[in-house]
N, C-alpha and C positions, 0 to 999 in steps of 0.2 A: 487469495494469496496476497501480499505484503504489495501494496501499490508500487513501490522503489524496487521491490527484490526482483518482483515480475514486469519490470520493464527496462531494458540495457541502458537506454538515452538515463532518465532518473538516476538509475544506481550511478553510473560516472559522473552526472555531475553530483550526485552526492559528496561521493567519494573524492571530486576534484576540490569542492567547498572544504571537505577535511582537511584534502591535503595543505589547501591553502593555510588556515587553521595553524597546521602544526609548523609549517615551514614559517609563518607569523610566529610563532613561541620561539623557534629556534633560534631565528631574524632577533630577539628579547632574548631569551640565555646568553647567545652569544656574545654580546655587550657587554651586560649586565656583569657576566661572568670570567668575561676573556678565554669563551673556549673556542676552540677551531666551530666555523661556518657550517664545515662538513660532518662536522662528527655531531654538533646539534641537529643538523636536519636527519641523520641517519639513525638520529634517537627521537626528536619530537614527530616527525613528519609519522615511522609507522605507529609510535604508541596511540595518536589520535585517530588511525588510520581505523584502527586495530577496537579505539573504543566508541568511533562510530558506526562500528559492525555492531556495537552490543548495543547499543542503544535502540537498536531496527526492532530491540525486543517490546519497547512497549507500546510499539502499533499491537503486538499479539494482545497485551495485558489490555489497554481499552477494548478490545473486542472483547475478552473472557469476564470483563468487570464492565460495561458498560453503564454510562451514567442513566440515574432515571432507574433503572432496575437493578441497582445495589446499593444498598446502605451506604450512604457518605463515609459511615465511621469505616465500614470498609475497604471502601476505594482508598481512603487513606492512610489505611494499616498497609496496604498492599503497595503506594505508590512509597510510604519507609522504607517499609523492608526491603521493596526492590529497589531502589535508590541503593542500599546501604551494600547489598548483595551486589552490582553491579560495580557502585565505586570502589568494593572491596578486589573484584577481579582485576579492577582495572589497577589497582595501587600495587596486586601481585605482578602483574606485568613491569608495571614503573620498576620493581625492585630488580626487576628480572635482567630489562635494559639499564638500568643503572650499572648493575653488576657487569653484566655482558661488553659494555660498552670502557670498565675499569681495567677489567681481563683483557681485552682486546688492544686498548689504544694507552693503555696505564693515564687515564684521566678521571678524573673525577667532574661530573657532568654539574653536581650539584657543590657548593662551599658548605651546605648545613650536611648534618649527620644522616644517616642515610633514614634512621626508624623517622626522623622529622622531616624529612621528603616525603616520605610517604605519606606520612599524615596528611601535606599541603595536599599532597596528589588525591586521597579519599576525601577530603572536604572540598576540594574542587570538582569534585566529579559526583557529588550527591547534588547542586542544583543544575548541571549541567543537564544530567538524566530528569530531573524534574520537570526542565523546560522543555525535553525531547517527551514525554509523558502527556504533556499540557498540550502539546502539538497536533498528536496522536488523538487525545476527546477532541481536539477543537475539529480535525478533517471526521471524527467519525459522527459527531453533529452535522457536517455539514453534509455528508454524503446521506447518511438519516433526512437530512431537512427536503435531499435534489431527491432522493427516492423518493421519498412521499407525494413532494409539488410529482415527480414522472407517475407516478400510480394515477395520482390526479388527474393529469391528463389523459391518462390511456383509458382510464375509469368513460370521462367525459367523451373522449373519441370514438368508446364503444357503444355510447349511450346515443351518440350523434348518428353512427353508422346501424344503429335501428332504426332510427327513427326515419333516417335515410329511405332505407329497404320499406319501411313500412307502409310512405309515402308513397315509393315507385309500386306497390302493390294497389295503392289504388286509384292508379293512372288507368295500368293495362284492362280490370276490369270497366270503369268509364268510361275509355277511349273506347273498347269492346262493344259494350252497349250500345252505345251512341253507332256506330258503323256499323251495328245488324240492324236497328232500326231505321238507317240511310237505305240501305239492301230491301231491307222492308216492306218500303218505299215505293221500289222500282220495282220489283218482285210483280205486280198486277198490272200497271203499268207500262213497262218495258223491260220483259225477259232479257232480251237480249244483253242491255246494257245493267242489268242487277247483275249477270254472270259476270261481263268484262270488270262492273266493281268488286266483287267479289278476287277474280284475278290479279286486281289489281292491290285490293286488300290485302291479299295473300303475300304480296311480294313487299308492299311495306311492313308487313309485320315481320317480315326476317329481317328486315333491316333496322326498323326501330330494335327488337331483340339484340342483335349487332353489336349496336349503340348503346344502348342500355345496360349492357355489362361491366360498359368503364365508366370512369370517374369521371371522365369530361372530353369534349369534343369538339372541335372546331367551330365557330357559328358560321363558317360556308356549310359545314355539313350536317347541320342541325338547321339549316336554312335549306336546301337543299329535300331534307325528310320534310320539312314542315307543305315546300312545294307539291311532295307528291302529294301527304295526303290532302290537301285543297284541291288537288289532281281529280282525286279522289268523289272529293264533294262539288265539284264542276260537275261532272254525271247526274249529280242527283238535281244540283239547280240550273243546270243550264245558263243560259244567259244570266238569268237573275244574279248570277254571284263573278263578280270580276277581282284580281289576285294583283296586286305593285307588292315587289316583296324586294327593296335597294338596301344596301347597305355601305358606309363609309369607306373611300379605300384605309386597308387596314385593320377597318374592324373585324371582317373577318375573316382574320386570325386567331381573335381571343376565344380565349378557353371558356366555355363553357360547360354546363350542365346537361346531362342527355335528356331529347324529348322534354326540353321546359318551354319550348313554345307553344311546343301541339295542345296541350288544356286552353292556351289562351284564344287559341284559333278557334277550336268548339265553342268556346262560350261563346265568340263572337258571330260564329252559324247559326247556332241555335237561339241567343237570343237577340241577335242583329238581325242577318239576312233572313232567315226561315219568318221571322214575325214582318217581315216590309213586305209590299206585294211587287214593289218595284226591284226589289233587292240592293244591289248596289254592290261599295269595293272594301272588301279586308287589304286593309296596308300594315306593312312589317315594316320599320326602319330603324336601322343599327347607326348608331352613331358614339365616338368616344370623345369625352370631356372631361378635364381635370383625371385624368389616369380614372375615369371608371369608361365603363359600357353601358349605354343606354338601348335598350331596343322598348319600341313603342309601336303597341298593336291597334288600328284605329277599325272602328266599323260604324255604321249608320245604324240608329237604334230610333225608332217611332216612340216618342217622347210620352202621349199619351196611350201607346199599347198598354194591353192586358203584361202583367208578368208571370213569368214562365214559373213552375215549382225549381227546386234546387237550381237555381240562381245562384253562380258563385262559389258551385264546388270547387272545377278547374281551378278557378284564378285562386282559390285558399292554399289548394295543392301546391301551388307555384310560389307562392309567400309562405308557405311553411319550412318549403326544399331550400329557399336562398337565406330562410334567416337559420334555418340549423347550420349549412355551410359557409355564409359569412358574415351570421352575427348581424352586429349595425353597420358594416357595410354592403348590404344588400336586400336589396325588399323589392314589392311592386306595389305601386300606385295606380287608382283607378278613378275615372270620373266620368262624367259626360254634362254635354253643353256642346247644343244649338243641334242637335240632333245626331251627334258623333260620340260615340262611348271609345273614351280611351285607357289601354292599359300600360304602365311605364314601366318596365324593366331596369335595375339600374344594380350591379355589381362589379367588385372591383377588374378594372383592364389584369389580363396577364396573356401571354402571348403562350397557343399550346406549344406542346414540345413536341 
């Protein structure tokens, strides 16, 4: 539908731009000509009124002829003839209110003859229609130009939200594995407490589930999950494995991603604690700088150990999820030095809702 016709606010101020328009001619005849104030605006103000309704027509015409898929020499037949067709309705009216306005008030609006009024009146009103024509391709360029950039982006949005999904598909199996293998474990060793991880399993995975279905989630509450499951891996190491998990006041509030800690915490079990015989402490700490979030995952890693196979799954999983959702500004950084492997976290601050 006609972007002006189907919206009230637009159409009046169109209509008000007209009117100004014509009450400006009239403000000009009436000088010009020494006719009453009244009687010109009662004849300029609706004839304008009257041919900025026609002119709404060639929003229709760039749509039916649009550029790029019709022959210039058409578009230009089409933009004559309607020009000529238009300014001619509009000169039958002129004649109309000339007339009307002789009858009525015994004036004459115009000094020249009335067939030469008309004629001012049709050749002013072929580039009038012109320029309303020219208006009409330049929004429907431009609305062509914002549809395409919006395609683009929903294109790109729905390209991100796979890769998303496809991602957190291969957390749930990893995570999985890795915690039957925990179970495992304890299974020959201590029935008892393979059962209690097991229960305990169980209740994190509804929860991670939970979480996992939204966009984003608190980093108290994404701290909070990452607690239990180290809860979790406490059973299997015992003393070996000690938990600091601080965070800035403040930070957690920001929004985060679901379950983007929990890979970094396995890697730093499996290939920190599980390889030390002393074990030692996984640290979490959030902290914000320059409007981002930092969180930095620290564990003790045996410099000269053997190295584990797939090394490095987690933490890729976790740099693939923050650079599909923010690009360059968010990644993770990883190193180690003097016997401490560190992972750094760092995407933009935003406060959840």
């Amino acid at each position: 539908m006609h972007p002006i016709l189907s919206d009230r606010k637009k159409h009046l101020l169109y209509l008000a731009i007209w009117s100004a328009v014509g009450a400006l001619t009239a403000f000009l005849v009436s000088s010009v000509h020494a006719i009453p104030l009244t009687v010109a605006l009662l004849t300029a103000v609706p004839m304008l009124l009257i041919y900025g309704e026609i002119n709404l027509t060639s929003w229709y015409l760039s749509r039916a002829f649009p550029l790029g898929k019709t022959p210039i020499p058409v578009v230009l037949t089409v933009a004559g003839a309607s020009a000529m067709i238009v300014s001619g309705l509009w000169s039958a009216l002129g004649w109309g209110m000339i007339t009307l306005s002789a009858d009525l008030f015994s004036l004459t609006i115009s000094p020249m003859p009335v067939p030469q009024s008309l004629v001012i009146i049709f050749i002013t009103g072929i580039p009038f229609f012109i320029i309303s024509l020219a208006v009409a391709y330049l929004l429907a360029a431009f609305e062509q130009s914002t549809g395409a950039e919006r395609d683009a982006y929903e294109a790109r949005l729905l390209a991100q939200n796979a890769e998303l999904k496809a991602l957190r598909m291969q957390i749930d199996p990893h995570f999985l594995f890795n915690s039957l293998n925990s179970i495992s474990a304890l299974t020959a060793s201590d029935p008892h407490m393979a059962r209690t991880m097991t229960t305990m399993l169980a209740d994190f995975f509804r929860k991670s589930l939970s979480y996992g279905a939204k966009e984003s989630i608190p980093l108290r509450e994404e701290l909070s999950l990452l607690n239990d499951y180290l809860a979790i891996e406490r059973i299997r190491f015992g003393e070996r494995l000690s938990v600091s998990i601080t965070a800035q006041p403040g930070a957690d509030a920001a929004a985060v991603p679901p379950l983007i800690l929990q890979p970094l915490a396995e890697n730093a079990i499996k290939h920190g604690i599980a390889d030390s015989l002393t074990g030692g402490t996984v640290s979490v700490t959030a902290q914000l700088k320059n409007g981002r979030l930092f969180i930095t995952v620290e564990n003790p890693v045996e410099e000269d150990g053997p190295r584990k196979k797939g090394a490095g799954m987690g933490v890729e999983i976790v740099r693939q999820r923050l650079q599909a959702l923010y690009g360059s500004n968010g990644d993770l950084r990883t190193g180690s030095s003097g016997g401490t492997f560190q992972a750094v976290l760092f995407l933009p601050w935003e406060q959840h809702a």
